[in-house]
MINUKOL-978636 format. One record per atom (N, C-alpha, C): residue number from 1; atom name; x, y, z. Coordinates in Angstrom, 3 decimals, decimal comma. Layout:
% residues N
  seq  atom         u         v         w
  NUM    CA         X         Y         Z
...
//
This chain:
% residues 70
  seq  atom         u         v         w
    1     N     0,840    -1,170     0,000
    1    CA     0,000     0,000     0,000
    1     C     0,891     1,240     0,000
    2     N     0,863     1,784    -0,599
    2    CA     1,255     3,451    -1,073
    2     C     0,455     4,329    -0,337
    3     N     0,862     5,259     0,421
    3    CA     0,626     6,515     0,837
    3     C     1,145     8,110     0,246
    4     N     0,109     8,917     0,384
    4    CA     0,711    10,091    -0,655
    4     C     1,029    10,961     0,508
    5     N     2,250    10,875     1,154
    5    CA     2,768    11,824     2,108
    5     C     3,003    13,131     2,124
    6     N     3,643    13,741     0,759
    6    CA     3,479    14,852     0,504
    6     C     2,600    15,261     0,614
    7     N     1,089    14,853     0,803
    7    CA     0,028    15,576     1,350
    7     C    -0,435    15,646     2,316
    8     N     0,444    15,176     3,466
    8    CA     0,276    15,467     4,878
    8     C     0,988    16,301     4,955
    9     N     2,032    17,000     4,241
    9    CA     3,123    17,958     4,810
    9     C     2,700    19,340     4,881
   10     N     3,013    20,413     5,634
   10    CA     2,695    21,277     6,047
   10     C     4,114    22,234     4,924
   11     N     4,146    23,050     4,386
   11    CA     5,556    24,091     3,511
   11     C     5,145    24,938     4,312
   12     N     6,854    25,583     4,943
   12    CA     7,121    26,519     5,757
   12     C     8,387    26,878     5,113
   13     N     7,698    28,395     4,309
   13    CA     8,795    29,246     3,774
   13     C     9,355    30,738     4,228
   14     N    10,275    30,703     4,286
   14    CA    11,206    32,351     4,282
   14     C     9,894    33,512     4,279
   15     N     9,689    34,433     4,951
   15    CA     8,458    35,537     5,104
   15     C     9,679    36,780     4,093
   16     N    10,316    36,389     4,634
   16    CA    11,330    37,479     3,752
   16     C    12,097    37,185     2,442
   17     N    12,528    35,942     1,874
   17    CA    12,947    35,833     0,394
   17     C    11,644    34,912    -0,333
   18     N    11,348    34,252     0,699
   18    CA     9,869    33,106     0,373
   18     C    10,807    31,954     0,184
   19     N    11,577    31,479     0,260
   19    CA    12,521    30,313     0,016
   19     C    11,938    29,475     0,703
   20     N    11,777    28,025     0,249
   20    CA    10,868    26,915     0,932
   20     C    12,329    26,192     1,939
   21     N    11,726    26,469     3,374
   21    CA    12,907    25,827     4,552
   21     C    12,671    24,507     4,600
   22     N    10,991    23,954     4,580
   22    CA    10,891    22,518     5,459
   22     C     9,649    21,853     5,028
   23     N     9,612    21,047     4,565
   23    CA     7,876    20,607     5,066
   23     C     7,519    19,430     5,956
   24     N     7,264    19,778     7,002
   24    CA     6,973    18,967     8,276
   24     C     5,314    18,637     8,373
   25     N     5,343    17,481     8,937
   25    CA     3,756    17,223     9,324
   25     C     3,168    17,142     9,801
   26     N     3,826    17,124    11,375
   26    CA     3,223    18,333    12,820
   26     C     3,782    18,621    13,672
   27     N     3,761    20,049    13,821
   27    CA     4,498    21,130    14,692
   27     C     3,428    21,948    15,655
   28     N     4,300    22,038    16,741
   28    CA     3,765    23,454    17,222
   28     C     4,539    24,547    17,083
   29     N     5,611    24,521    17,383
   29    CA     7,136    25,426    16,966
   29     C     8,145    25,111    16,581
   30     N     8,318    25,996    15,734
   30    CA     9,754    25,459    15,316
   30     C    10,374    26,766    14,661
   31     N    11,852    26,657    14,893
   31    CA    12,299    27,979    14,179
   31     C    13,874    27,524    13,623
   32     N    13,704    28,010    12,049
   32    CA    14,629    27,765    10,941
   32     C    15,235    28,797    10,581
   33     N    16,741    28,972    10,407
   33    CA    17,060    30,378     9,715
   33     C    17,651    30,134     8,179
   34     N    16,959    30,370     8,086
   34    CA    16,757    30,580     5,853
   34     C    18,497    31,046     5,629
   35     N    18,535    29,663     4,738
   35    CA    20,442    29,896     4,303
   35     C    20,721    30,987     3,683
   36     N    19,458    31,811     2,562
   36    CA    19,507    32,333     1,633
   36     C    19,941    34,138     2,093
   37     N    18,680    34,501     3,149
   37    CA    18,899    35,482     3,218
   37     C    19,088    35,849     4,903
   38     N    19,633    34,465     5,375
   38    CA    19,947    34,436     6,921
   38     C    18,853    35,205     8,183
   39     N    17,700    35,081     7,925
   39    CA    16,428    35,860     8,838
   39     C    16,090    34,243     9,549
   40     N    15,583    34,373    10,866
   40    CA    15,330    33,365    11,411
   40     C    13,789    33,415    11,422
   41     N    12,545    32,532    11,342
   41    CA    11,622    32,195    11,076
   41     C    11,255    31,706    11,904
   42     N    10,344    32,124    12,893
   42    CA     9,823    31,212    14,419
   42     C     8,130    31,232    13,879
   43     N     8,033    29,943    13,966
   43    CA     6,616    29,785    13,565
   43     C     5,808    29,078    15,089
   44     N     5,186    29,592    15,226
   44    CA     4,414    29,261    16,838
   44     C     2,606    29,051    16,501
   45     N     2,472    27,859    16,214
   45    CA     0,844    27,198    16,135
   45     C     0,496    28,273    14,491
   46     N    -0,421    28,968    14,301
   46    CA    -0,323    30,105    13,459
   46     C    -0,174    31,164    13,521
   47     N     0,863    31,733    14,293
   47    CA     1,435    32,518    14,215
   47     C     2,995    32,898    13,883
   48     N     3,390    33,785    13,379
   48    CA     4,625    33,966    12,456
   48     C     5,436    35,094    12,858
   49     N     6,597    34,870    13,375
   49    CA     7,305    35,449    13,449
   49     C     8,596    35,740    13,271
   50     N     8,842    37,176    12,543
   50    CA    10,085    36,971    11,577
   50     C    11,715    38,027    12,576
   51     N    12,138    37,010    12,979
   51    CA    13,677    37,617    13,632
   51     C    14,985    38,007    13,080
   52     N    15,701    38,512    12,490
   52    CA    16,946    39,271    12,070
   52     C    18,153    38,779    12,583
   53     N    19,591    38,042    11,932
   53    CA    20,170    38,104    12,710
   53     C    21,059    39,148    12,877
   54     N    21,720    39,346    13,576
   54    CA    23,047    40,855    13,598
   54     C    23,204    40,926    15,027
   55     N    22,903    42,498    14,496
   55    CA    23,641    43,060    16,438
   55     C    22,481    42,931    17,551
   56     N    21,230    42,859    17,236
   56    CA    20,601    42,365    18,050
   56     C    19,371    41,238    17,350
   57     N    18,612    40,007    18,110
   57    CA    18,346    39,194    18,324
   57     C    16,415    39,886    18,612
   58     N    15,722    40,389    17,749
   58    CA    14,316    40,715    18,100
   58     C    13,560    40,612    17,077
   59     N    11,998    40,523    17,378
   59    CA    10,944    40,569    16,667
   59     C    11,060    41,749    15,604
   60     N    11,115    41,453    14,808
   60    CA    10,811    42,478    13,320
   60     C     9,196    42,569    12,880
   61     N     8,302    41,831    12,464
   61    CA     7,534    41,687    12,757
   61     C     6,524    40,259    13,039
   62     N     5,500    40,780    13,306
   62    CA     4,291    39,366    13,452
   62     C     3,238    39,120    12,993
   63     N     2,794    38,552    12,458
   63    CA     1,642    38,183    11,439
   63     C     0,653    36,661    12,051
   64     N    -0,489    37,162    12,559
   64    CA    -1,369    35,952    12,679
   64     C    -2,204    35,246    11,632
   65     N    -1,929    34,415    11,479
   65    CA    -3,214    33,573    10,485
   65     C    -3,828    32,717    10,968
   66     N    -5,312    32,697    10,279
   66    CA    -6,141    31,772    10,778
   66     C    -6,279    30,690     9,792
   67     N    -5,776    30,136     8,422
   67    CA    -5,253    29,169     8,059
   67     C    -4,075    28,815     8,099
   68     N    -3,788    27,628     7,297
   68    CA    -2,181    26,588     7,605
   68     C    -1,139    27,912     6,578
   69     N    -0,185    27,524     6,886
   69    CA     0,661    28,482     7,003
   69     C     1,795    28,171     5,997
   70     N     2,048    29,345     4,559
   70    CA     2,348    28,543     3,466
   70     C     3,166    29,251     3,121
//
């Protein structure tokens, strides 16, 4: 029996280049920093939040959604 897994997966991309980081198939948090344009990506249930790295370590901004998160 064959299963079509790719359609359980959840795509969690870059808010800032859109670069696809992961597709996982259940999370509550998790946070990836995008090779491309080095911003760290904290995704918390549906909510999104996009962090900077450098001289300091903070919220840039936050974005809630009430669907899955793409």
């Amino acid at each position: 029996m064959c299963y079509n897994i790719t359609a359980m997966l959840q795509e969690f991309r870059c808010r800032c280049c859109n670069r696809m980081l992961a597709k996982i198939e259940e999370c509550r948090i998790i946070e990836i920093k995008c090779p491309k344009c080095k911003t760290i990506n904290l995704y918390r249930d549906n909510e999104i939040v996009l962090v900077q790295v450098g001289e300091s370590y903070k919220p840039i901004e936050t974005t809630t959604h009430t669907g899955p998160i793409q």
